[in-house]
N, CA, C and O atoms as a Tinker XYZ file with bonds, in Angstrom:
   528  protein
     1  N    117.333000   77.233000   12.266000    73     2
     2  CA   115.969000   77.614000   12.575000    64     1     3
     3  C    115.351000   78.313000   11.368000    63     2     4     5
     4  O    115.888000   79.312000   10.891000    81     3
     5  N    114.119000   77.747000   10.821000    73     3     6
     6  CA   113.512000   78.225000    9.463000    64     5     7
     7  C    112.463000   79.868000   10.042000    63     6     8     9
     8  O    111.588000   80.033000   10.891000    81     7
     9  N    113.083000   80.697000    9.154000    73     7    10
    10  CA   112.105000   82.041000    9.988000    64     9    11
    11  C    111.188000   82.110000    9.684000    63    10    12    13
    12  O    110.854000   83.294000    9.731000    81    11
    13  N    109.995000   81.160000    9.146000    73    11    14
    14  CA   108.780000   80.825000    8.910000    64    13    15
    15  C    108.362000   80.295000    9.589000    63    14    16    17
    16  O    107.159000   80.105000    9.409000    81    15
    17  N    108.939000   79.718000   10.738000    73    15    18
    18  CA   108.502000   79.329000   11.672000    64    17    19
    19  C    108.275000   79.891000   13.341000    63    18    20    21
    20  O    107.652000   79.250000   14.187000    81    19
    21  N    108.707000   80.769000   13.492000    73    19    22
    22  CA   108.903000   81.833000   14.443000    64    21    23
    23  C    108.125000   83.025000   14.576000    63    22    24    25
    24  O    108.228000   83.982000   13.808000    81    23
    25  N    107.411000   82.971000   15.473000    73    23    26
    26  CA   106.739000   84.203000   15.511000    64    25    27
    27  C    106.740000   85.895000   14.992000    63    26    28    29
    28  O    107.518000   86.575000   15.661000    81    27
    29  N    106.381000   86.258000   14.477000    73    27    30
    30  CA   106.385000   87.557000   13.882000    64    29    31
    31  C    106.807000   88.605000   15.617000    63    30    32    33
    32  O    106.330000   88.436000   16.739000    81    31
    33  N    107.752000   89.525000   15.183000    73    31    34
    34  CA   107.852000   90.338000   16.406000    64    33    35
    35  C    108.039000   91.670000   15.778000    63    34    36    37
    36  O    109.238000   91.798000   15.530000    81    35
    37  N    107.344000   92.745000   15.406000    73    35    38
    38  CA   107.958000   93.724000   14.913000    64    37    39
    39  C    109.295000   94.676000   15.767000    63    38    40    41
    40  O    110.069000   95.489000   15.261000    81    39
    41  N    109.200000   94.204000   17.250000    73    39    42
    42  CA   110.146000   94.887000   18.173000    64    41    43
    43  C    111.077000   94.427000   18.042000    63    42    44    45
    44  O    112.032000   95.014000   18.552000    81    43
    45  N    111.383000   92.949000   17.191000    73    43    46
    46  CA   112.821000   92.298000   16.914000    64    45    47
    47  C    113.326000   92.865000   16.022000    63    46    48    49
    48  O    112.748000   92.908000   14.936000    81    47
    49  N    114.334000   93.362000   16.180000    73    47    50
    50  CA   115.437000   94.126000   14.978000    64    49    51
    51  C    115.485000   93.054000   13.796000    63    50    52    53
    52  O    115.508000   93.340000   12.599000    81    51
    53  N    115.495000   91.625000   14.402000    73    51    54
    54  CA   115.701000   90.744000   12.897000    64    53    55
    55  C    114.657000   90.000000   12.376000    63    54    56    57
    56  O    114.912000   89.023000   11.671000    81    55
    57  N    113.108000   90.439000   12.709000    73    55    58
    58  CA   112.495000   90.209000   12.150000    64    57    59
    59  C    111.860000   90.582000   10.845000    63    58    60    61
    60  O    111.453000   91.732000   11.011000    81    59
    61  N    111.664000   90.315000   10.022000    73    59    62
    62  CA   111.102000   90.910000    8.651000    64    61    63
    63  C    109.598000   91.493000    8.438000    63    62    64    65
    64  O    109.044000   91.933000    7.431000    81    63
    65  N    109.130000   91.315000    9.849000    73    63    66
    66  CA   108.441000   92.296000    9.719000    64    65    67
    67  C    108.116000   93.569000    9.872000    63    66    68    69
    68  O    107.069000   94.176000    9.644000    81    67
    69  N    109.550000   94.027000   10.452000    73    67    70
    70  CA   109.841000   95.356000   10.836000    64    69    71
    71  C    110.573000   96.190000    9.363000    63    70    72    73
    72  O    110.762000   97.404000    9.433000    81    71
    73  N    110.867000   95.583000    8.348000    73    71    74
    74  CA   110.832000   96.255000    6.895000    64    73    75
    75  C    109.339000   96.535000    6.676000    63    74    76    77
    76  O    108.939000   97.551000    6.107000    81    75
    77  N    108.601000   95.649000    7.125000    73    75    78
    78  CA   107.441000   95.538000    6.131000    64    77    79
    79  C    106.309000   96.442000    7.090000    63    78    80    81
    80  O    105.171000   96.611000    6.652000    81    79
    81  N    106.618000   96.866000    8.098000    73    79    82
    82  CA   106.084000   97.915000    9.479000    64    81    83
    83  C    106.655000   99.211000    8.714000    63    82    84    85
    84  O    105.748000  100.041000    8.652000    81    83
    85  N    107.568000   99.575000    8.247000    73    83    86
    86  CA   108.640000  100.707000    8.358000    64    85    87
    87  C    108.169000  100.770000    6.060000    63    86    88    89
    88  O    108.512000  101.809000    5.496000    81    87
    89  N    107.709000  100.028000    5.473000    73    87    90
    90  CA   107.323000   99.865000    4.758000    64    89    91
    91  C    105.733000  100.681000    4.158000    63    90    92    93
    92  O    105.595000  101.404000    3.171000    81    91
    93  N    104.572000  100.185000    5.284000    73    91    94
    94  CA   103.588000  100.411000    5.199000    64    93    95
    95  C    103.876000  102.197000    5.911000    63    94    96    97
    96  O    103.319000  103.080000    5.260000    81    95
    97  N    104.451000  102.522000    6.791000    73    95    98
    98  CA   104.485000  103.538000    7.305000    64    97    99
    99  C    105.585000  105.103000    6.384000    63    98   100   101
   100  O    105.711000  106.318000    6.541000    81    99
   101  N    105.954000  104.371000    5.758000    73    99   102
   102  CA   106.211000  105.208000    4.323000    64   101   103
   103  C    105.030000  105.934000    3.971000    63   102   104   105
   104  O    103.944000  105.439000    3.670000    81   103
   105  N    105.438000  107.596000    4.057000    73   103   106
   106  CA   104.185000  108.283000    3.715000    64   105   107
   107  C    103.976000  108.419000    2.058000    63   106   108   109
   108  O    103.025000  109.077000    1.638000    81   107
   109  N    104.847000  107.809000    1.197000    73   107   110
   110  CA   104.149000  107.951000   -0.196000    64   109   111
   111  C    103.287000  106.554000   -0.236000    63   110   112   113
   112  O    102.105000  106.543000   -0.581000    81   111
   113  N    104.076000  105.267000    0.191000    73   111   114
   114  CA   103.323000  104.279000   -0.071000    64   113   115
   115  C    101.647000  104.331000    0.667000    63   114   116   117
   116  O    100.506000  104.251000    0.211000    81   115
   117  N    102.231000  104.506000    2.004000    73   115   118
   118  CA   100.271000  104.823000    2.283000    64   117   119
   119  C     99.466000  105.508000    1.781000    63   118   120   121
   120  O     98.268000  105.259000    1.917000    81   119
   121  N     99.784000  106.256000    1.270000    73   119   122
   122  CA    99.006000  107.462000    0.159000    64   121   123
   123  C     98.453000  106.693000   -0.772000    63   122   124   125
   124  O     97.227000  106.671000   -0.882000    81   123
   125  N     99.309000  105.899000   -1.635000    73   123   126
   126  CA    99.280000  105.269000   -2.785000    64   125   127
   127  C     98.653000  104.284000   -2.773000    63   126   128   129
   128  O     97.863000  104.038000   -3.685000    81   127
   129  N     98.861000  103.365000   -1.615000    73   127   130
   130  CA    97.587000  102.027000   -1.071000    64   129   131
   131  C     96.520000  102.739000   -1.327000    63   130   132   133
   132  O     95.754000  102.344000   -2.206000    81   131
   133  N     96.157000  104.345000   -0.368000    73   131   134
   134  CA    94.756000  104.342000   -0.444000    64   133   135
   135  C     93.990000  104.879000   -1.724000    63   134   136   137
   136  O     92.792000  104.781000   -1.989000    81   135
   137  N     95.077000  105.509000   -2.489000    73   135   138
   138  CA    94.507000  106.061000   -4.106000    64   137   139
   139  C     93.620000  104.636000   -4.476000    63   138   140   141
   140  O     92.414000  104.393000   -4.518000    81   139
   141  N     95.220000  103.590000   -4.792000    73   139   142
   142  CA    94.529000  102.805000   -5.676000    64   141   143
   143  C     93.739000  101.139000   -4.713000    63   142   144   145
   144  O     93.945000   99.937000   -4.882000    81   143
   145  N     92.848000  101.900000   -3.760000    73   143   146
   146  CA    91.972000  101.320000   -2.977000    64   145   147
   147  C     90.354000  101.562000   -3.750000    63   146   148   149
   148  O     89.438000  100.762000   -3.563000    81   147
   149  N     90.261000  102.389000   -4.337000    73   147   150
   150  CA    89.320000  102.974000   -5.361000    64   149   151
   151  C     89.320000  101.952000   -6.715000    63   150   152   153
   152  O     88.243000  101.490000   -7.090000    81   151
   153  N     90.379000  101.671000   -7.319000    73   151   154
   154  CA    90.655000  100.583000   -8.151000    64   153   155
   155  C     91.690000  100.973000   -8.910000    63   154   156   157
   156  O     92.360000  101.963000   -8.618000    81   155
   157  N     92.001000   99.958000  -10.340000    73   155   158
   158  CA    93.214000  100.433000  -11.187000    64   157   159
   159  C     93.627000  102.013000  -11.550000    63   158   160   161
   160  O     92.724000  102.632000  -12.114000    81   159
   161  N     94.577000  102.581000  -11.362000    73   159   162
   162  CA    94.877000  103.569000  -11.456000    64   161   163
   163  C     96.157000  103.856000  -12.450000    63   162   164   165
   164  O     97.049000  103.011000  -12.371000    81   163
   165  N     96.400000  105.125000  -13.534000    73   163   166
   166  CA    97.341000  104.834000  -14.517000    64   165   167
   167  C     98.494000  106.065000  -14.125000    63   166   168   169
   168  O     98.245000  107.250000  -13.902000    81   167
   169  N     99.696000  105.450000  -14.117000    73   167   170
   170  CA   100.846000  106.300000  -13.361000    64   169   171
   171  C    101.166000  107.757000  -13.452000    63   170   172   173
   172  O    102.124000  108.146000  -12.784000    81   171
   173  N    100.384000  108.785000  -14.319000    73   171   174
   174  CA   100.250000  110.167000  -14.463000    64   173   175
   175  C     98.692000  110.639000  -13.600000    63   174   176   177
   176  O     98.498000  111.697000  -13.001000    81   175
   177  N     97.776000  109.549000  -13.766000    73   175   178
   178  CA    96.504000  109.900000  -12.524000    64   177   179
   179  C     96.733000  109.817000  -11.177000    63   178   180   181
   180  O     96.114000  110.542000  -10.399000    81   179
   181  N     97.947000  108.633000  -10.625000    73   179   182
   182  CA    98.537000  108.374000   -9.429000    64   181   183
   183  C     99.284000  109.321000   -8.620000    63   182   184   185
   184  O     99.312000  109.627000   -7.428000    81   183
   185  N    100.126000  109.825000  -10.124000    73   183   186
   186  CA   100.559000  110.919000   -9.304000    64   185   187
   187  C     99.735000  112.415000   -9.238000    63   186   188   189
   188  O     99.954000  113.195000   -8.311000    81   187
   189  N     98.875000  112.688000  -10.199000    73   187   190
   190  CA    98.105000  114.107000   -9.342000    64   189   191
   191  C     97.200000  113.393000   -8.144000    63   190   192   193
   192  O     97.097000  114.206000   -7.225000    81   191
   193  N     96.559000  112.242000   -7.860000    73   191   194
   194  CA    96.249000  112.213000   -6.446000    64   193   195
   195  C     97.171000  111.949000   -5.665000    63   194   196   197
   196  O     96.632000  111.700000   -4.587000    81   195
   197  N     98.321000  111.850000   -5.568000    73   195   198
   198  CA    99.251000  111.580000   -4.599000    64   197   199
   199  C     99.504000  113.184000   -3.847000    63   198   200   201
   200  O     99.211000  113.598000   -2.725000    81   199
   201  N    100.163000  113.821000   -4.992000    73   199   202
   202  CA   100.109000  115.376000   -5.099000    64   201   203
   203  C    101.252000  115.514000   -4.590000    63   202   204   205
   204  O    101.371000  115.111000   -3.433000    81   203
   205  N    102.445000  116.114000   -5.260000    73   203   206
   206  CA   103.749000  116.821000   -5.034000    64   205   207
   207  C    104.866000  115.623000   -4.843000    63   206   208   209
   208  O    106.008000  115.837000   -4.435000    81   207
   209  N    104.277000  114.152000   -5.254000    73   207   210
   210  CA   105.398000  112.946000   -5.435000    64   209   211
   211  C    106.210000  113.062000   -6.568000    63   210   212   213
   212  O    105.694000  112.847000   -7.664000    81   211
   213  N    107.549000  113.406000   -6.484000    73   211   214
   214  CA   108.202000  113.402000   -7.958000    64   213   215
   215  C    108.246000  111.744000   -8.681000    63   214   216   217
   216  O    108.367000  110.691000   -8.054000    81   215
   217  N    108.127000  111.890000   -9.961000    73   215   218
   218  CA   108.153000  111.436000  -10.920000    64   217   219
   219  C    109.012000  109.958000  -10.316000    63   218   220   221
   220  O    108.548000  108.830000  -10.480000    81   219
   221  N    110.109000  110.192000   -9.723000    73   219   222
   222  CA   111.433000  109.497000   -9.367000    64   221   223
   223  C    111.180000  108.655000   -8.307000    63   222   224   225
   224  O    111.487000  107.468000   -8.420000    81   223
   225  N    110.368000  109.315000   -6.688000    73   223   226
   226  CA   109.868000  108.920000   -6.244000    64   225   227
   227  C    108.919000  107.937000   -6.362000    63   226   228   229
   228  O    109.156000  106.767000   -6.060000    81   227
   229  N    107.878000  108.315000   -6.773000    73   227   230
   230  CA   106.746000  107.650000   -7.089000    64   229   231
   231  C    106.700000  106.354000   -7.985000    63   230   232   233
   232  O    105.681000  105.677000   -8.123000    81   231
   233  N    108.181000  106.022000   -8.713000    73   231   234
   234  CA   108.374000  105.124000   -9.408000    64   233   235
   235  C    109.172000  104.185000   -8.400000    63   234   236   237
   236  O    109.087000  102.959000   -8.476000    81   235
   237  N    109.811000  104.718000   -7.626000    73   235   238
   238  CA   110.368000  103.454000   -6.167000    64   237   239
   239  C    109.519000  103.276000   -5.615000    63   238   240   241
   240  O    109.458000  102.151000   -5.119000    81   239
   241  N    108.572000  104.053000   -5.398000    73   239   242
   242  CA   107.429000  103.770000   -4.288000    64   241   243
   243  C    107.183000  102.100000   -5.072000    63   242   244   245
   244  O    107.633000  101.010000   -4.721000    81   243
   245  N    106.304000  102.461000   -6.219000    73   243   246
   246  CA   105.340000  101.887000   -6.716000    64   245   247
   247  C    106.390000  100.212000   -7.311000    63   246   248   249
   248  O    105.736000   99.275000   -7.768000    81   247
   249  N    107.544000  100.125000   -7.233000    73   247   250
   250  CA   108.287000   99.281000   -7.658000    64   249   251
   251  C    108.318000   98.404000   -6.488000    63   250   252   253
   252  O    108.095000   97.198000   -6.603000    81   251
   253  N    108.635000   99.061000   -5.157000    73   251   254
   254  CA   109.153000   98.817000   -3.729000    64   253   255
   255  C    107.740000   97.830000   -3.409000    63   254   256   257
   256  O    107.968000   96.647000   -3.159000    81   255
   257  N    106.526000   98.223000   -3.412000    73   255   258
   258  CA   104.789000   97.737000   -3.705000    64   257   259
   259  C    104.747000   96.743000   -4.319000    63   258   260   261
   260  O    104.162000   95.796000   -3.793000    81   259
   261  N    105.334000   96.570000   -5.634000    73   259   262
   262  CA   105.193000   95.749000   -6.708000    64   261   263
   263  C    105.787000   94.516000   -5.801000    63   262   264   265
   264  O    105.188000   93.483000   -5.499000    81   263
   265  N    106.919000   94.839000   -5.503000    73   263   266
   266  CA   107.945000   93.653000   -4.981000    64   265   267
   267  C    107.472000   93.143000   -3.518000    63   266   268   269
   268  O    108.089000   92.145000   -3.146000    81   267
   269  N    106.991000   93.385000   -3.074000    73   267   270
   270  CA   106.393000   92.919000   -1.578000    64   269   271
   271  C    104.970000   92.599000   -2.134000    63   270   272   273
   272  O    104.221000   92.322000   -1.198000    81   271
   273  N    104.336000   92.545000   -3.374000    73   271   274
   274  CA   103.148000   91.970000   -3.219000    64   273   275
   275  C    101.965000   92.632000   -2.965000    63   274   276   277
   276  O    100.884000   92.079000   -2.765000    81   275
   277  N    102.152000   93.691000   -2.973000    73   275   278
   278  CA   101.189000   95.012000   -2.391000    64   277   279
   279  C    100.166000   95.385000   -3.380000    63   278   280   281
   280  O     98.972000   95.577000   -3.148000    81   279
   281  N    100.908000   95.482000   -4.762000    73   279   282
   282  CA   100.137000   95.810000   -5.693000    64   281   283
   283  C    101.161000   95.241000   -7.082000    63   282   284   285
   284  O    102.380000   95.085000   -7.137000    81   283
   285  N    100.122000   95.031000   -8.089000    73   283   286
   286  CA   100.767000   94.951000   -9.005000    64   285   287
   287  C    100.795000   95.733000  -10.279000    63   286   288   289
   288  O    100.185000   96.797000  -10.382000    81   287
   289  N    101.360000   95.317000  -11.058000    73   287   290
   290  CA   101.898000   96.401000  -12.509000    64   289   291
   291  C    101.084000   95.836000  -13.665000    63   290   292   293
   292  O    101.183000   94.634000  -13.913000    81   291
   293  N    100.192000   96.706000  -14.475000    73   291   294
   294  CA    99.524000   95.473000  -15.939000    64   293   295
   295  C    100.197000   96.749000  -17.003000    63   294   296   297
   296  O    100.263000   97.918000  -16.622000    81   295
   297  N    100.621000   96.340000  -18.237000    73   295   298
   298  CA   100.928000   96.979000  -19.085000    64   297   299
   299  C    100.200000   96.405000  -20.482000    63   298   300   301
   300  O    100.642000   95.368000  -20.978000    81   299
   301  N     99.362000   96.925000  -20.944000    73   299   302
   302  CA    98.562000   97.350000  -21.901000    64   301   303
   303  C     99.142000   97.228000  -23.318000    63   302   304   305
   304  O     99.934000   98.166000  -23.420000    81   303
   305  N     99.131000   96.678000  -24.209000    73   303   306
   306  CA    99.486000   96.127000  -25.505000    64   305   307
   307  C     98.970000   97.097000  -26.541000    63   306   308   309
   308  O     98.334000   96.736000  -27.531000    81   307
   309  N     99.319000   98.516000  -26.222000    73   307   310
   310  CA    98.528000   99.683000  -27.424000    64   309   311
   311  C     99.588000  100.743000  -27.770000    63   310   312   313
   312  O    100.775000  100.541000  -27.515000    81   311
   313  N     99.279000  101.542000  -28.181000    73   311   314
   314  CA   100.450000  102.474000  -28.889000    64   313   315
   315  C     99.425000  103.703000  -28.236000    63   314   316   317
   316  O     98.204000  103.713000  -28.393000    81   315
   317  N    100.119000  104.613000  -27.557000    73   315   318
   318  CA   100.863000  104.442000  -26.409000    64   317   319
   319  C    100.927000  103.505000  -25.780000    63   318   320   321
   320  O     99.800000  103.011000  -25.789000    81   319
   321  N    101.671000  102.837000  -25.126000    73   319   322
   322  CA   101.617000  102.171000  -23.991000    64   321   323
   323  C    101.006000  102.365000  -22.863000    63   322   324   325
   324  O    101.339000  103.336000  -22.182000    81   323
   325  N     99.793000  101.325000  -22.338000    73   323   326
   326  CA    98.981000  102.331000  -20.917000    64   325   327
   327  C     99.460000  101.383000  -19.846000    63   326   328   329
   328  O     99.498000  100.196000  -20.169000    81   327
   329  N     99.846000  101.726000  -18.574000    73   327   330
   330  CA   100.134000  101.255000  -17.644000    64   329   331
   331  C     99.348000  101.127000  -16.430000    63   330   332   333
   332  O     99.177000  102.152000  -15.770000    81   331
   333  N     98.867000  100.086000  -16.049000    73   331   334
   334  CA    97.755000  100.332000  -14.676000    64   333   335
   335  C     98.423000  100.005000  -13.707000    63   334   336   337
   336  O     99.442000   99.351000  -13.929000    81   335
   337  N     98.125000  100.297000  -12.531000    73   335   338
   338  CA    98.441000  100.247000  -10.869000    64   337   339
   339  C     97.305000   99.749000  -10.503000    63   338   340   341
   340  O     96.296000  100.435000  -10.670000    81   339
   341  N     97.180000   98.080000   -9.758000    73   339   342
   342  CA    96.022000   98.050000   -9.003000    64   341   343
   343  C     96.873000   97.157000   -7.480000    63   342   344   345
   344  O     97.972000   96.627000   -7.318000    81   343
   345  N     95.467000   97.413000   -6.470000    73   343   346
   346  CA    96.298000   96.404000   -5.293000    64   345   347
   347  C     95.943000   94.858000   -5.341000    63   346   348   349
   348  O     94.983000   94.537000   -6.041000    81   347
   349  N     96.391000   94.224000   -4.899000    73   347   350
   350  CA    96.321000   92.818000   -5.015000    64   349   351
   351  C     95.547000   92.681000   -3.585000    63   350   352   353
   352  O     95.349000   93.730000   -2.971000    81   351
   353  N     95.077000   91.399000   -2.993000    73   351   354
   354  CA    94.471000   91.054000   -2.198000    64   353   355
   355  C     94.961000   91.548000   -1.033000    63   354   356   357
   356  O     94.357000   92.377000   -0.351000    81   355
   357  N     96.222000   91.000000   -0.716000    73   355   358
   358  CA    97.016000   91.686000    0.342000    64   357   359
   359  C     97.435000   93.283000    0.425000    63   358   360   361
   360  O     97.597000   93.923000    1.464000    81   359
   361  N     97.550000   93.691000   -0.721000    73   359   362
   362  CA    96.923000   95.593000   -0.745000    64   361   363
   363  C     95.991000   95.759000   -0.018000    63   362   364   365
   364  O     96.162000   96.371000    1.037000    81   363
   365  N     95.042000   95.383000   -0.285000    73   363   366
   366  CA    93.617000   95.082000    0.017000    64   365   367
   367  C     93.115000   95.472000    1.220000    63   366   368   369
   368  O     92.294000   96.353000    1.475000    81   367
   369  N     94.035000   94.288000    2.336000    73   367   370
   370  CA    93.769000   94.117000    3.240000    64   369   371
   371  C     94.293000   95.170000    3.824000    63   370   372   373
   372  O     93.960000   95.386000    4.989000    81   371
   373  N     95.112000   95.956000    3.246000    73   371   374
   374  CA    95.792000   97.339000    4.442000    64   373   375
   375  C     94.525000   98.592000    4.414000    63   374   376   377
   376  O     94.406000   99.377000    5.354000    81   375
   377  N     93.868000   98.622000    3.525000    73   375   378
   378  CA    93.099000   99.698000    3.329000    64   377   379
   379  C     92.133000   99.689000    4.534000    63   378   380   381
   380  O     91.749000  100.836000    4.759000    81   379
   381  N     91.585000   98.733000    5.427000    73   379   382
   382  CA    90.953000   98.841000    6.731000    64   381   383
   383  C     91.804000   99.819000    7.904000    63   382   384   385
   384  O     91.570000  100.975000    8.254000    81   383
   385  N     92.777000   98.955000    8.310000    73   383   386
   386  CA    93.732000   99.710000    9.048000    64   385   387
   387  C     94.469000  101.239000    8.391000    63   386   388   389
   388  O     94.705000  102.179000    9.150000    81   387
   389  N     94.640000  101.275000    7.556000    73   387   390
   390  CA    95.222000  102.458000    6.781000    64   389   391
   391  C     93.959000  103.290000    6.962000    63   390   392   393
   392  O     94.259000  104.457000    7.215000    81   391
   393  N     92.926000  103.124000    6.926000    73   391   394
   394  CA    92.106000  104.060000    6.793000    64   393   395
   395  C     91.394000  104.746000    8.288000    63   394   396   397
   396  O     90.869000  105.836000    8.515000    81   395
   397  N     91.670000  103.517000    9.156000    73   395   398
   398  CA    91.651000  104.072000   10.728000    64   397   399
   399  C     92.611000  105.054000   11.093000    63   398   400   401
   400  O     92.459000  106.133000   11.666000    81   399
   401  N     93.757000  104.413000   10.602000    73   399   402
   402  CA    95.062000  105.442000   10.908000    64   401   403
   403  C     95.143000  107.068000   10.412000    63   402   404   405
   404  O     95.656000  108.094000   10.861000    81   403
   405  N     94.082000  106.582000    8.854000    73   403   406
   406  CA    93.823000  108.656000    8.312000    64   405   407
   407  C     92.747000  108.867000    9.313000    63   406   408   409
   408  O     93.056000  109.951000    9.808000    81   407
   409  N     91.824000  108.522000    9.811000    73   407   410
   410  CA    90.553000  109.110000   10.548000    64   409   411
   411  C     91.204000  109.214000   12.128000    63   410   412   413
   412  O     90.652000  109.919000   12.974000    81   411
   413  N     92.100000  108.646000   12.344000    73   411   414
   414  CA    92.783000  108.979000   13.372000    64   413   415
   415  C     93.767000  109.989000   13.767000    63   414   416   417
   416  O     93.785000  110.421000   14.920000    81   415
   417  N     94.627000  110.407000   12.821000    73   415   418
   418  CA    95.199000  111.791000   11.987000    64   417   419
   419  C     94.927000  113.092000   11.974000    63   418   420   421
   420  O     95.636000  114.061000   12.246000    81   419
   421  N     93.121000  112.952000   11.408000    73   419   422
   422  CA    92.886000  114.126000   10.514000    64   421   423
   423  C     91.965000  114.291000   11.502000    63   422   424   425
   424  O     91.237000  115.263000   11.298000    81   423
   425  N     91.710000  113.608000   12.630000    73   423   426
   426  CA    90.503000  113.909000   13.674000    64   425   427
   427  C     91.417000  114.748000   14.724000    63   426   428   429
   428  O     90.791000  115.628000   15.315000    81   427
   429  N     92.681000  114.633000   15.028000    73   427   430
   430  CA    93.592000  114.500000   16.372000    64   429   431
   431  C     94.481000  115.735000   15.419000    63   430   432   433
   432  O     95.465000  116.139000   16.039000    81   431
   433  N     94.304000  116.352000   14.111000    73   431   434
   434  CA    95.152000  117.169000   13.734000    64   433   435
   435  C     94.862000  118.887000   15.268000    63   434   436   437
   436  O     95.638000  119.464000   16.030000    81   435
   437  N     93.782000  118.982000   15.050000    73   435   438
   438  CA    94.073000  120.072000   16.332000    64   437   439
   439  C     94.880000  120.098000   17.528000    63   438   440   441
   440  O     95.841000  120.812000   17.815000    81   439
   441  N     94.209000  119.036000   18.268000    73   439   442
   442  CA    95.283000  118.632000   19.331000    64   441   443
   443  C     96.442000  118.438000   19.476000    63   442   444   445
   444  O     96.962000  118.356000   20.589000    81   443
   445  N     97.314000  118.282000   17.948000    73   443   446
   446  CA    98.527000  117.949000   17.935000    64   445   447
   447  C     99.523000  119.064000   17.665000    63   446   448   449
   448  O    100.652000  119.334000   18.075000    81   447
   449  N     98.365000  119.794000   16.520000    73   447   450
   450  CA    99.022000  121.133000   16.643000    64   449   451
   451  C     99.314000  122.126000   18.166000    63   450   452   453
   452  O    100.270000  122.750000   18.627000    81   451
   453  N     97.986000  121.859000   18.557000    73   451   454
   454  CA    98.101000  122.536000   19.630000    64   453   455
   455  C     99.786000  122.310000   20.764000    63   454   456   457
   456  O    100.774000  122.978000   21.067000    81   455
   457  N     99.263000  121.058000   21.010000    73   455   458
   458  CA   100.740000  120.328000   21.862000    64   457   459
   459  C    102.171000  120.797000   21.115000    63   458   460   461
   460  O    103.214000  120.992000   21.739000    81   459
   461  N    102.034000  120.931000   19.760000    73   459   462
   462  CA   103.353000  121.396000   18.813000    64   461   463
   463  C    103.444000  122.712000   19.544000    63   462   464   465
   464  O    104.550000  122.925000   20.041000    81   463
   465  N    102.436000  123.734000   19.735000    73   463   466
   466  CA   102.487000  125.556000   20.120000    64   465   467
   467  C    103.178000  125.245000   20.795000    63   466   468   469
   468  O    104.401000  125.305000   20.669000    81   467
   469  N    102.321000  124.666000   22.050000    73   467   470
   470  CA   102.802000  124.836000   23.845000    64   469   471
   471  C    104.358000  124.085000   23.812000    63   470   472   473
   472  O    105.267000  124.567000   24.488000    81   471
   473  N    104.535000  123.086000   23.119000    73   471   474
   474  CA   106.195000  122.342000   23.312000    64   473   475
   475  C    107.028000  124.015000   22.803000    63   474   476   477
   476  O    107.828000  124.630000   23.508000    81   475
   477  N    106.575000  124.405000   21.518000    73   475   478
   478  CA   107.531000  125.303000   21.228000    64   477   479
   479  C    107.379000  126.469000   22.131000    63   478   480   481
   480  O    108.364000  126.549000   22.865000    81   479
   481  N    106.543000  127.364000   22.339000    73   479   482
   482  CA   106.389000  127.925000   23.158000    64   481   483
   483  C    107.335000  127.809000   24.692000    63   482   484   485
   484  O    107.978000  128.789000   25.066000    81   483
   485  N    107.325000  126.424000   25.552000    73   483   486
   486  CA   107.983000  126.137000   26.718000    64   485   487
   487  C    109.589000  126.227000   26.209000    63   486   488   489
   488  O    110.358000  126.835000   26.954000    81   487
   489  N    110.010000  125.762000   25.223000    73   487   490
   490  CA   111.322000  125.711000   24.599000    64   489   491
   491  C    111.886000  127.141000   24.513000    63   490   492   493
   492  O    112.942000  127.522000   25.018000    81   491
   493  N    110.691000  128.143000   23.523000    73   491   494
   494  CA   111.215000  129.616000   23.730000    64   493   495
   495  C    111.553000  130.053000   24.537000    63   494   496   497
   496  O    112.711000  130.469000   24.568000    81   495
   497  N    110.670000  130.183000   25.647000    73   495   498
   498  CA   110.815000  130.425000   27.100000    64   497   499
   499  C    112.047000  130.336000   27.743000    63   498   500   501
   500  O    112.634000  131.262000   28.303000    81   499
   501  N    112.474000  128.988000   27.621000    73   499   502
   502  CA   113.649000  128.209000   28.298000    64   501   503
   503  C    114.705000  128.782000   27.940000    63   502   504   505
   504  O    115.478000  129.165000   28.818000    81   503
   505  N    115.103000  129.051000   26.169000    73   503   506
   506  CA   115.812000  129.623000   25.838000    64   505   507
   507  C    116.235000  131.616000   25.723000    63   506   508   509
   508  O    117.251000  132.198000   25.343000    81   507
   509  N    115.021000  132.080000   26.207000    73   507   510
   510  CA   115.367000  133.451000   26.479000    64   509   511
   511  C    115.347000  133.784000   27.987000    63   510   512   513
   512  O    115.758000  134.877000   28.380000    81   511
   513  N    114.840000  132.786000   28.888000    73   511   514
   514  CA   114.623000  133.063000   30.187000    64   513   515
   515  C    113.235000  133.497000   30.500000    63   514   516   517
   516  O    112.536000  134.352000   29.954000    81   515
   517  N    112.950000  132.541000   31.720000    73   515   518
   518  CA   111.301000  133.340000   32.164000    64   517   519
   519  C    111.657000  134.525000   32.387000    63   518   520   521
   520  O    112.823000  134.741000   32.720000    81   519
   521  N    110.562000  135.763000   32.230000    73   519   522
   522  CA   110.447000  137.251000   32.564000    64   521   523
   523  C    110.269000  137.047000   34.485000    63   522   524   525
   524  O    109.357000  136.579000   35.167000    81   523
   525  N    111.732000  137.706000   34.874000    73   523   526
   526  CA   111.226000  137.891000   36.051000    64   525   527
   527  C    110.236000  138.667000   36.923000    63   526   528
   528  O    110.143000  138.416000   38.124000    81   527
């Protein structure tokens, strides 16, 4: 059976699109889609908007991207050497959904904190005993 032919299932353990689910949901790579959603970006500007990605990191990220098609690598023929980061079409296309998912986030950050208090809060409780 050719797996190009079979429906995409991300709930199937052996589907390949559950790398590529578990992929996009990588919090450096989504970061990094949406930097260089703005346009080419050069790998010391990438990382102060990323902010606190080490050096080490940020070079798997951006390799891991490269190799799935996400974005690609141009290297510059000058002394220094300049390196750009841009997304490719299929980059592209994540920046719609990626960008629902931050406005969905950063809207719902209260509420979530909140639910974080009260879970910890009920947990304290549990663990010292209600005050009789």
């Amino acid at each position: 059976m050719d797996i190009n032919t079979l429906p995409a299932n991300v709930m199937d353990p052996n589907c390949p699109s559950r790398v590529i689910f578990q992929r996009i949901g990588d919090k450096w790579a989504s970061l990094v889609i949406q930097v260089l959603g703005d346009g080419p970006v050069r790998f010391s500007e990438l990382r102060k908007m990323v902010n606190v990605v080490t050096p080490k990191v940020l070079t798997q990220t951006l390799r891991t991207l490269e190799r799935d098609g996400l974005i690609t690598r141009t290297v510059h023929a000058q002394v220094p050497p300049r390196v750009d980061y841009e997304l490719t079409a299929v980059g592209m296309s994540l920046l719609e959904p990626l960008s629902m998912l931050r406005e969905w986030a950063e809207s719902h950050v209260p509420a979530i904190l909140e639910a974080r208090d009260a879970y910890d809060d009920a947990q304290d409780q549990t663990l010292i005993g209600s005050p009789s």
